[in-house]
C-alpha positions in Angstrom: 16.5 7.5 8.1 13.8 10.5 8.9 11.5 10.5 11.8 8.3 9.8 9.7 9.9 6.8 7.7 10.8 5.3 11.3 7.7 6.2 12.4 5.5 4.4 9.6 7.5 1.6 9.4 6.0 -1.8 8.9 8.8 -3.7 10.0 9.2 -1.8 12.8 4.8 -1.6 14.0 2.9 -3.7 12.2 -0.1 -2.7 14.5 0.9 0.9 13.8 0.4 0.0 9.7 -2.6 -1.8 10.1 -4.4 0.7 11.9 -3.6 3.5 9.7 -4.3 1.8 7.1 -7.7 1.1 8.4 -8.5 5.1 9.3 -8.0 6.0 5.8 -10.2 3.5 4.4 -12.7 3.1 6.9 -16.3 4.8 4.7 -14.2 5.1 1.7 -15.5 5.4 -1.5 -14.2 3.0 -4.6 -14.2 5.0 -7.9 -13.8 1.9 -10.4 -12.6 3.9 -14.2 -12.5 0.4 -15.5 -8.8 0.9 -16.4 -6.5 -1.7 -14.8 -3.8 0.3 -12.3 -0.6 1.0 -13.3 0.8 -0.1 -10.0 -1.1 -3.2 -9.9 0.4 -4.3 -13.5 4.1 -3.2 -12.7 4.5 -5.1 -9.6 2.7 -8.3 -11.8 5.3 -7.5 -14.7 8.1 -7.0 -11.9 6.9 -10.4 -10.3 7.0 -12.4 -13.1 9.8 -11.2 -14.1 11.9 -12.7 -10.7 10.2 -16.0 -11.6 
């Protein structure tokens, strides 16, 4: 495993997540294209798929 995936690991700091997490979208802007995410509807194909 490299150094950066140990060191961004949630399992390993959640805190660590969480607060990077909230740097990057703390005063962020949300750009809505009114398209629906192609991430968001894999993982809801990929879920209901396991079902």
């Amino acid at each position: 495993m490299s150094s950066s995936a140990r060191t961004f690991s949630v399992r390993r700091s959640p805190r660590l997540c969480a607060a990077i997490v909230d740097r990057l979208t703390f005063n962020a802007t949300l750009i809505e294209t009114g398209t629906e995410s192609y991430r968001l509807a894999r993982t809801k194909t990929k879920s209901n798929g396991m079902k």
